[in-house]
Chimera marker file (.cmm) of the C-alpha trace (Angstrom):
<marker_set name="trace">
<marker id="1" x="-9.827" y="-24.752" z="12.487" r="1" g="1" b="0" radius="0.5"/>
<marker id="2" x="-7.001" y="-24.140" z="15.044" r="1" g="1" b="0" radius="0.5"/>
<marker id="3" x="-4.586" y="-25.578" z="12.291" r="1" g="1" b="0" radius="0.5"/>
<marker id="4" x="-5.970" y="-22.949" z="9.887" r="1" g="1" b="0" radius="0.5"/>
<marker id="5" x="-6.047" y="-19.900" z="12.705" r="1" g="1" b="0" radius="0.5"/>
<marker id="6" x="-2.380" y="-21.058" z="12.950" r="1" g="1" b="0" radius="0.5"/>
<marker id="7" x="-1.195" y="-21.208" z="10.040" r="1" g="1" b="0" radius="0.5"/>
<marker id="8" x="-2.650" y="-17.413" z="8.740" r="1" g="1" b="0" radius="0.5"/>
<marker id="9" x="-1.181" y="-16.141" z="12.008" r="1" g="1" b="0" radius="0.5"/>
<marker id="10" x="2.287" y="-17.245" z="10.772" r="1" g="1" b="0" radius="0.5"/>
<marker id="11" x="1.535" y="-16.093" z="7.025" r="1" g="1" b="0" radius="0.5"/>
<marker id="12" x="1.030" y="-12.391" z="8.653" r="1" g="1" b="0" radius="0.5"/>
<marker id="13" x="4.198" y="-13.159" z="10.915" r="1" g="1" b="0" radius="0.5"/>
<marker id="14" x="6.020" y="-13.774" z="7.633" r="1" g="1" b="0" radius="0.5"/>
<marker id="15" x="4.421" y="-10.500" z="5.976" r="1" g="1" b="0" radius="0.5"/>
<marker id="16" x="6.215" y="-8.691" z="9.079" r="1" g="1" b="0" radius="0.5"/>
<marker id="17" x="9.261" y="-9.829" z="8.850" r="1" g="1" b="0" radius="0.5"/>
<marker id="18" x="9.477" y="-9.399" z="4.831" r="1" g="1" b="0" radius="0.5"/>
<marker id="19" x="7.776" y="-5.279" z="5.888" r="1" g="1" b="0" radius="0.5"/>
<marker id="20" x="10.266" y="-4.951" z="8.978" r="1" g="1" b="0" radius="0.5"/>
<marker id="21" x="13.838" y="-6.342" z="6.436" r="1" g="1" b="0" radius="0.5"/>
<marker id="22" x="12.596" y="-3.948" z="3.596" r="1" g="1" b="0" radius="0.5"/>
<marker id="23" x="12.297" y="-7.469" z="1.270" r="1" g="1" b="0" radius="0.5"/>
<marker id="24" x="8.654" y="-6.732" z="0.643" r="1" g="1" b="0" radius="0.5"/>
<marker id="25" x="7.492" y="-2.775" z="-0.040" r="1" g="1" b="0" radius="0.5"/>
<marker id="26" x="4.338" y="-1.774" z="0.146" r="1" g="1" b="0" radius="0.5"/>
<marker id="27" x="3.012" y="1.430" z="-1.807" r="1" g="1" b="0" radius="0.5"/>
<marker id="28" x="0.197" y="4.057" z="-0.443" r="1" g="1" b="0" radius="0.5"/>
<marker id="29" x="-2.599" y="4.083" z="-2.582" r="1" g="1" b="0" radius="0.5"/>
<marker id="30" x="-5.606" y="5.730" z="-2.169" r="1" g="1" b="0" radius="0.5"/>
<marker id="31" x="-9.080" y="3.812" z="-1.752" r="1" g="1" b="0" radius="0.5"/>
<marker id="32" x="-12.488" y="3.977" z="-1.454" r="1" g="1" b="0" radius="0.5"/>
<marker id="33" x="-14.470" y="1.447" z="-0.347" r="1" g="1" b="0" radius="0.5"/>
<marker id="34" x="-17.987" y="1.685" z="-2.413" r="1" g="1" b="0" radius="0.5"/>
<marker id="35" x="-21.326" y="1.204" z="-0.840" r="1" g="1" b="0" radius="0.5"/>
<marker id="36" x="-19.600" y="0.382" z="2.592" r="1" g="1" b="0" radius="0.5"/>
<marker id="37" x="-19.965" y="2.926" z="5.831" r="1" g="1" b="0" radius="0.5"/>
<marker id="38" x="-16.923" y="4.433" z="7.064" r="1" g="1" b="0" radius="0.5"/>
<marker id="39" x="-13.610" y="5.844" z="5.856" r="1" g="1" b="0" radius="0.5"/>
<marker id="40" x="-10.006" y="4.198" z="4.626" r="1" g="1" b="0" radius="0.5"/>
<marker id="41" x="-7.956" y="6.346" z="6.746" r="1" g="1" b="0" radius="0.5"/>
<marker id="42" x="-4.561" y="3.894" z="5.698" r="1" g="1" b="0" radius="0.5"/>
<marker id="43" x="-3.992" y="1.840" z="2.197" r="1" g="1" b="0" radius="0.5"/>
<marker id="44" x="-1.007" y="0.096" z="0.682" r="1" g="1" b="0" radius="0.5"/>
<marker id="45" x="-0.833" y="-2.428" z="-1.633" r="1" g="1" b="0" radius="0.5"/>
<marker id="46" x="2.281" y="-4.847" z="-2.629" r="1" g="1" b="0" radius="0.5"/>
<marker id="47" x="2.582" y="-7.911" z="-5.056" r="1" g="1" b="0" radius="0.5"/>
<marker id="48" x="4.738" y="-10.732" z="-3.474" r="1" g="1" b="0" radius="0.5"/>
<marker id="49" x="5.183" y="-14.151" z="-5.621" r="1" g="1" b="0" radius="0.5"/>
<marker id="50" x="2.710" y="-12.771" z="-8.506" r="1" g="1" b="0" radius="0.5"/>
<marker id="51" x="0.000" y="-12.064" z="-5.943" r="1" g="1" b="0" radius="0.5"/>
<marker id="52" x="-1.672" y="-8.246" z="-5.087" r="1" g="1" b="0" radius="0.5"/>
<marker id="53" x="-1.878" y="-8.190" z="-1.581" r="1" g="1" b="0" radius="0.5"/>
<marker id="54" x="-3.707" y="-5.054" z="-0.293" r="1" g="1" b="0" radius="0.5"/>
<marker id="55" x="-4.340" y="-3.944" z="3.499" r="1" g="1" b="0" radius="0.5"/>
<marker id="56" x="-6.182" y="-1.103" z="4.636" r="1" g="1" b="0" radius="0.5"/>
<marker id="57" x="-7.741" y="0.915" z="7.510" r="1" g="1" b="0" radius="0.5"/>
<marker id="58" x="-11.419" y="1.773" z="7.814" r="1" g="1" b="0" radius="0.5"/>
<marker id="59" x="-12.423" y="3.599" z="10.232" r="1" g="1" b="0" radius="0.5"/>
<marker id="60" x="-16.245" y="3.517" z="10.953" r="1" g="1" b="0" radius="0.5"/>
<marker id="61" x="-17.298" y="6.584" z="12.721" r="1" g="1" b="0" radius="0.5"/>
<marker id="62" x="-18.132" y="7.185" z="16.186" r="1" g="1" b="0" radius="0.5"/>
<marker id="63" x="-19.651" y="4.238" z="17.693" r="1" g="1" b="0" radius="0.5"/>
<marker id="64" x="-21.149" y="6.276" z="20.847" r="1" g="1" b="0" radius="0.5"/>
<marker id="65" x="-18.545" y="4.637" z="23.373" r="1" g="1" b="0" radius="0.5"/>
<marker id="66" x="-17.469" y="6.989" z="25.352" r="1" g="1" b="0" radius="0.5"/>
<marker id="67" x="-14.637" y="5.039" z="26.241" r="1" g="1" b="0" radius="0.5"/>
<marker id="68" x="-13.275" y="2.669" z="23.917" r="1" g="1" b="0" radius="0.5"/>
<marker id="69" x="-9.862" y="0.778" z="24.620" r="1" g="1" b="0" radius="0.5"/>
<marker id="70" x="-6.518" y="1.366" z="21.966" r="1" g="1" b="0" radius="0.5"/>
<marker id="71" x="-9.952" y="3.376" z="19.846" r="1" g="1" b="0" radius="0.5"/>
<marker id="72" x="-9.542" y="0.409" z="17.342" r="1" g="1" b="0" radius="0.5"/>
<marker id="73" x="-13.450" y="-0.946" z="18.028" r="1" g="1" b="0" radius="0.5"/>
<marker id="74" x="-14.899" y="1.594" z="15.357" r="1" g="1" b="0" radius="0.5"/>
<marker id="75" x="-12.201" y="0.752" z="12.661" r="1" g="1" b="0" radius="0.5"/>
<marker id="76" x="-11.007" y="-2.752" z="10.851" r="1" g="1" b="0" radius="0.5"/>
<marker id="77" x="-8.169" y="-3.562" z="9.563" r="1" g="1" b="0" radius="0.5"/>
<marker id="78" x="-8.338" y="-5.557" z="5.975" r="1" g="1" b="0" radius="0.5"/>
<marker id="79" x="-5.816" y="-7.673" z="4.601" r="1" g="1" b="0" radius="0.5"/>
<marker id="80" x="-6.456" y="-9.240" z="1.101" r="1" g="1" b="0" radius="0.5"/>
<marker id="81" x="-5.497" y="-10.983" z="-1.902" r="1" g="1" b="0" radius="0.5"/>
<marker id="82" x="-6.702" y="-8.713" z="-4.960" r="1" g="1" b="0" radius="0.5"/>
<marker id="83" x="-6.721" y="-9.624" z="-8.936" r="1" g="1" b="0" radius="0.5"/>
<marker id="84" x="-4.611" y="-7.246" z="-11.198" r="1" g="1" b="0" radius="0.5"/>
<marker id="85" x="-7.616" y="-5.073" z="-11.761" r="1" g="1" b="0" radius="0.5"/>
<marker id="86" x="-7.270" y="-4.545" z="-7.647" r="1" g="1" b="0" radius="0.5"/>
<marker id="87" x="-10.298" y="-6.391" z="-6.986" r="1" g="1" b="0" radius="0.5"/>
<marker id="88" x="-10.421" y="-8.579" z="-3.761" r="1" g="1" b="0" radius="0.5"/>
<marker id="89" x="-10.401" y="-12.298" z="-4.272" r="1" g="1" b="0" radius="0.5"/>
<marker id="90" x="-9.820" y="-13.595" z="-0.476" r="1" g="1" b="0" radius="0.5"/>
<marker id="91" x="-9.401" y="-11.443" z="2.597" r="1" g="1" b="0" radius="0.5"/>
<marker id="92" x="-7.569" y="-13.159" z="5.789" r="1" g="1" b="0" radius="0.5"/>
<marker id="93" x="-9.175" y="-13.568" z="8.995" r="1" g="1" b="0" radius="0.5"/>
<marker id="94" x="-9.471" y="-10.352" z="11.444" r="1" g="1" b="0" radius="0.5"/>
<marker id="95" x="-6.571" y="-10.709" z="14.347" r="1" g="1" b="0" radius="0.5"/>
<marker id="96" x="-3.923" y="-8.340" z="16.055" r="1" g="1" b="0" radius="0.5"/>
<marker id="97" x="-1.284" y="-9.855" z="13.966" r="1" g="1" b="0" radius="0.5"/>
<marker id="98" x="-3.042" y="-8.084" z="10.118" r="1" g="1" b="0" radius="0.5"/>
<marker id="99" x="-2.916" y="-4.724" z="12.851" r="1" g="1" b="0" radius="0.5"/>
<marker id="100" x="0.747" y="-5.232" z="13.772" r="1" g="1" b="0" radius="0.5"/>
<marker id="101" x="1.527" y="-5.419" z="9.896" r="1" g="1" b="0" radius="0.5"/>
<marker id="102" x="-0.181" y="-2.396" z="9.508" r="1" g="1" b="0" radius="0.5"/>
<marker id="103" x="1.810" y="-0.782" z="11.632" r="1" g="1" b="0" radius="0.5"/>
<marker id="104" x="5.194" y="-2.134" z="9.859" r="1" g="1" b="0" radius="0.5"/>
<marker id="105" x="3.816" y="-0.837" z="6.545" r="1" g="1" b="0" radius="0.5"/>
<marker id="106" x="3.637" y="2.290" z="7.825" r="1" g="1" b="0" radius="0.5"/>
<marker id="107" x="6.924" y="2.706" z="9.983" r="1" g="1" b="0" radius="0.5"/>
<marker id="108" x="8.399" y="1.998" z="6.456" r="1" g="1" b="0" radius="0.5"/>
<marker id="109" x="6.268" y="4.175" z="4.535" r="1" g="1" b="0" radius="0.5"/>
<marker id="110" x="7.379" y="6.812" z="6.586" r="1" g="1" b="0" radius="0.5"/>
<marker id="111" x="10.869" y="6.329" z="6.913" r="1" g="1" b="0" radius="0.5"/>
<marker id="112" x="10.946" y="6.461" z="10.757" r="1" g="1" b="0" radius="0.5"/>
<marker id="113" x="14.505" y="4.291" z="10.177" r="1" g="1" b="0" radius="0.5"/>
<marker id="114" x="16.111" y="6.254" z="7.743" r="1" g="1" b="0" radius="0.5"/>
<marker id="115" x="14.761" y="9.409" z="9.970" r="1" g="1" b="0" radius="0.5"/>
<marker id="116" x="15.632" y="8.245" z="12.664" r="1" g="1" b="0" radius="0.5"/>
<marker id="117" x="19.420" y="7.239" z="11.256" r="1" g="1" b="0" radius="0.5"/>
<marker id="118" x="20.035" y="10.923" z="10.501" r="1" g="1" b="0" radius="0.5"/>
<marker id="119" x="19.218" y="12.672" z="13.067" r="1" g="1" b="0" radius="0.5"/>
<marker id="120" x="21.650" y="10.567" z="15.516" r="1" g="1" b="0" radius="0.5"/>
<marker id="121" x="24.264" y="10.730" z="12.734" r="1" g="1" b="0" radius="0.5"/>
<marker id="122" x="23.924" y="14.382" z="12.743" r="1" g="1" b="0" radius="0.5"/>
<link id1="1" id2="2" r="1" g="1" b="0" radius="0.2"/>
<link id1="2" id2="3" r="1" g="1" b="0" radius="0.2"/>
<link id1="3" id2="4" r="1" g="1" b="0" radius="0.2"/>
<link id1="4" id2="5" r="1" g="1" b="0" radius="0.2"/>
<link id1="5" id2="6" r="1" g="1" b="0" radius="0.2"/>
<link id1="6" id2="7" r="1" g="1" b="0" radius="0.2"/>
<link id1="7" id2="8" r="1" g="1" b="0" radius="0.2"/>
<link id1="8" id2="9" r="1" g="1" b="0" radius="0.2"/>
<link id1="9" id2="10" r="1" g="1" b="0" radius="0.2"/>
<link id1="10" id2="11" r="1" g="1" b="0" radius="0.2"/>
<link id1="11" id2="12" r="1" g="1" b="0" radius="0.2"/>
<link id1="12" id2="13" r="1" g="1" b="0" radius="0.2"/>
<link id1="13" id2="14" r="1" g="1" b="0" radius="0.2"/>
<link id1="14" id2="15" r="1" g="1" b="0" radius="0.2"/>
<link id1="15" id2="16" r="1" g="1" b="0" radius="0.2"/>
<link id1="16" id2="17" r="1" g="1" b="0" radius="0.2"/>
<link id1="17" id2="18" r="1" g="1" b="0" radius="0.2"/>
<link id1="18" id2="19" r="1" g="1" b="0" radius="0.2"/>
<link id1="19" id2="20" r="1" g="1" b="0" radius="0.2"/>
<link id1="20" id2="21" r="1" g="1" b="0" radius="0.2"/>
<link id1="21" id2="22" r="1" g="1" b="0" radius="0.2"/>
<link id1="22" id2="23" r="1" g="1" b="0" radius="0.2"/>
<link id1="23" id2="24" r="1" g="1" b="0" radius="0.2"/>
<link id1="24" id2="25" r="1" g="1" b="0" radius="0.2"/>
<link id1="25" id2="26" r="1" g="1" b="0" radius="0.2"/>
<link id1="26" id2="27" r="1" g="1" b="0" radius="0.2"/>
<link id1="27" id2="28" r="1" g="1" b="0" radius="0.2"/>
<link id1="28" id2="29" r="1" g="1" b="0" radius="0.2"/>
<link id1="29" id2="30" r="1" g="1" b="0" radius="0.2"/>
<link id1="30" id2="31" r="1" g="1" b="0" radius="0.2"/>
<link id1="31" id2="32" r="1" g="1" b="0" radius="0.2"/>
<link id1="32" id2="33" r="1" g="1" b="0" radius="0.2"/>
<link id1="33" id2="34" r="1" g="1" b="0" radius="0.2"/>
<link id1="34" id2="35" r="1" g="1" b="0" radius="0.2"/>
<link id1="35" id2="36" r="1" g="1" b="0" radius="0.2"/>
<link id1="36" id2="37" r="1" g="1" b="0" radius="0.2"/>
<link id1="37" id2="38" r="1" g="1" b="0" radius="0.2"/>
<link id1="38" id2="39" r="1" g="1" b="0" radius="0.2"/>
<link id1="39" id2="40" r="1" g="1" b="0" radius="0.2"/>
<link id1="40" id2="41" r="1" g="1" b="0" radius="0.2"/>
<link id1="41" id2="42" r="1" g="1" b="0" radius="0.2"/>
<link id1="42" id2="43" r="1" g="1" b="0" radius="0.2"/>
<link id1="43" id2="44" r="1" g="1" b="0" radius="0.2"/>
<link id1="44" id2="45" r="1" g="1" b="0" radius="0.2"/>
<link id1="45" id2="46" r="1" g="1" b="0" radius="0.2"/>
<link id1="46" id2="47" r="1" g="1" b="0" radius="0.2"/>
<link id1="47" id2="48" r="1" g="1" b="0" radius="0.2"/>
<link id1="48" id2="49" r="1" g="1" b="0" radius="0.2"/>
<link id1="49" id2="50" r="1" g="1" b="0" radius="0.2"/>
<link id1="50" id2="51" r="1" g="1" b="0" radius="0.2"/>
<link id1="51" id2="52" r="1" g="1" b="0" radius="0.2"/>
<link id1="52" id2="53" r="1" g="1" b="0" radius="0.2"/>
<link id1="53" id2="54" r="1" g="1" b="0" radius="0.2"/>
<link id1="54" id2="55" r="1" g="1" b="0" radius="0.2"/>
<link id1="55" id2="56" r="1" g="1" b="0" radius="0.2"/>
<link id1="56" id2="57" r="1" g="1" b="0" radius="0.2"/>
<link id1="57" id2="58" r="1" g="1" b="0" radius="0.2"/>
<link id1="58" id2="59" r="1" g="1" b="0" radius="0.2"/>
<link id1="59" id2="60" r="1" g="1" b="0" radius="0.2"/>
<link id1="60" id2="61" r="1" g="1" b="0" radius="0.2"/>
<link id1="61" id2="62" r="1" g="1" b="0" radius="0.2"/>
<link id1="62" id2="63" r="1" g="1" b="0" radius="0.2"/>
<link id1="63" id2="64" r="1" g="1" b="0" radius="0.2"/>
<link id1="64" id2="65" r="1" g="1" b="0" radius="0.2"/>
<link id1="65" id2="66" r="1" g="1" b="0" radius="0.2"/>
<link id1="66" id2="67" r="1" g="1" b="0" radius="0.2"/>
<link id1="67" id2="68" r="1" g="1" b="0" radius="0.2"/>
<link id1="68" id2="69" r="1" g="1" b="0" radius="0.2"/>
<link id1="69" id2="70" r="1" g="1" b="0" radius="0.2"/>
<link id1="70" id2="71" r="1" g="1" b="0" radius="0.2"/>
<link id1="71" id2="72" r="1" g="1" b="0" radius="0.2"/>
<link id1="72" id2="73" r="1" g="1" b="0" radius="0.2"/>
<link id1="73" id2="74" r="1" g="1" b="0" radius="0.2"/>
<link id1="74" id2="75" r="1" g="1" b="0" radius="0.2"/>
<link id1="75" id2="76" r="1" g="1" b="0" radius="0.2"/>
<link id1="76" id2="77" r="1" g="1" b="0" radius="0.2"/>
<link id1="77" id2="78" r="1" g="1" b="0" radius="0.2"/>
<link id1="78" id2="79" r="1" g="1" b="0" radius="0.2"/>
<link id1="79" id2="80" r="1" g="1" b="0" radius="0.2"/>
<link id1="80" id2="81" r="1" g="1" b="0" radius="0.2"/>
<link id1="81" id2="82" r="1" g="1" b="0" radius="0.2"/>
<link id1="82" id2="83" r="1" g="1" b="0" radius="0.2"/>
<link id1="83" id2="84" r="1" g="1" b="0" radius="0.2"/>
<link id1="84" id2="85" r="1" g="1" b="0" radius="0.2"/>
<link id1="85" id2="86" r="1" g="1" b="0" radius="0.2"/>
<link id1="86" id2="87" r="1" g="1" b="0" radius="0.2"/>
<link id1="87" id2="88" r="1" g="1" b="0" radius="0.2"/>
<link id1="88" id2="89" r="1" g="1" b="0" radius="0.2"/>
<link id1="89" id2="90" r="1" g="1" b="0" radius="0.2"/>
<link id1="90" id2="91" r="1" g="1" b="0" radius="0.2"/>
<link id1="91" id2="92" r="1" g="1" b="0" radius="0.2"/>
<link id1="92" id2="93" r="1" g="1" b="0" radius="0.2"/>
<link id1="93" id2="94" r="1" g="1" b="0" radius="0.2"/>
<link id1="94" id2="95" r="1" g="1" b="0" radius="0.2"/>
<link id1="95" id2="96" r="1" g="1" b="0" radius="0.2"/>
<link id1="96" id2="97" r="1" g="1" b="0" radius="0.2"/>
<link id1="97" id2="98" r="1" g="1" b="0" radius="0.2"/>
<link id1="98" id2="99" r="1" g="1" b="0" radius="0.2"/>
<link id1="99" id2="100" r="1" g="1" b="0" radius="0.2"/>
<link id1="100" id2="101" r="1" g="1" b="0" radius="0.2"/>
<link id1="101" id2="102" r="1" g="1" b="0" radius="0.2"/>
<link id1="102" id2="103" r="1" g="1" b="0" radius="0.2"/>
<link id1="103" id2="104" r="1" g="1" b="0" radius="0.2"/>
<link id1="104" id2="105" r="1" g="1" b="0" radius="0.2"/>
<link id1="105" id2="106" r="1" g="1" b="0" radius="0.2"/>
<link id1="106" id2="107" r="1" g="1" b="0" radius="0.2"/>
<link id1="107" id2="108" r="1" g="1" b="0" radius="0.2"/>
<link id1="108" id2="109" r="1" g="1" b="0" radius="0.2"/>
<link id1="109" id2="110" r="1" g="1" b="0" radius="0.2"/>
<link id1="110" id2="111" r="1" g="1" b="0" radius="0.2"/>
<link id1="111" id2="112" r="1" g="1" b="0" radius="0.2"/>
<link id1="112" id2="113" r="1" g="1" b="0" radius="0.2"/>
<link id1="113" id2="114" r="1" g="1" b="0" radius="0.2"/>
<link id1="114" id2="115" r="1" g="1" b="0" radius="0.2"/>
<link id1="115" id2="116" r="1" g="1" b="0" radius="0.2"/>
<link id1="116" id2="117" r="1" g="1" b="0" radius="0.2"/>
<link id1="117" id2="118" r="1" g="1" b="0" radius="0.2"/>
<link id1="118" id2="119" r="1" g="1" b="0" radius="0.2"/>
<link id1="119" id2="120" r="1" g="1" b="0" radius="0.2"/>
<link id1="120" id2="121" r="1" g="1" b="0" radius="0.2"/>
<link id1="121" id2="122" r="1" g="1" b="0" radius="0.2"/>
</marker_set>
């Protein structure tokens, strides 16, 4: 299984890079996730080599901690395969890498670079 753990943690890696070059954009979509507890607080979706690939945010609530480290025990990050009617197939295993994607997706959703380009060009 270390082989497998391995081998998804490169697949994410891969995700990254494609987020970080601009080769792979993802668009913010709005979900709901039915019959579940908890709020999607982030969604984007993208299709790379015919595939959906959708990762989102949900954020569960207060779990009671009063102290809770990075406050990332009460949410989860998802990353999945979906079917054209946005439907999951397959969803990758839970790690820090799907989280680190996250965070490219949305550094290029909201144009932190290009932001960030114009206001030291100015």
């Amino acid at each position: 299984m270390a082989l497998a753990k391995d081998k998804w943690s490169l697949v994410v890696a891969k995700l990254i890079q494609k987020t970080q070059s601009k080769r792979l954009k993802w668009q913010r979509l709005k979900l709901r996730i039915e019959g579940g507890s908890g709020q999607v607080t982030s969604a984007f979706q993208t299709i790379y080599k015919e595939k959906g690939l959708r990762i989102y945010k949900l954020d569960l609530g207060d779990t009671g901690l009063v102290w809770n480290l990075a406050n990332m025990r009460n949410k989860r990050i998802s990353l999945e395969i979906i079917d054209a009617a946005g439907q999951p197939i397959w969803t990758f295993p839970e790690s820090e890498s799907v989280a680190d994607l996250l965070s490219a997706i949305e550094y290029q959703a909201a144009g932190v670079d290009e932001f960030l380009d114009e206001l030291l060009a100015d």
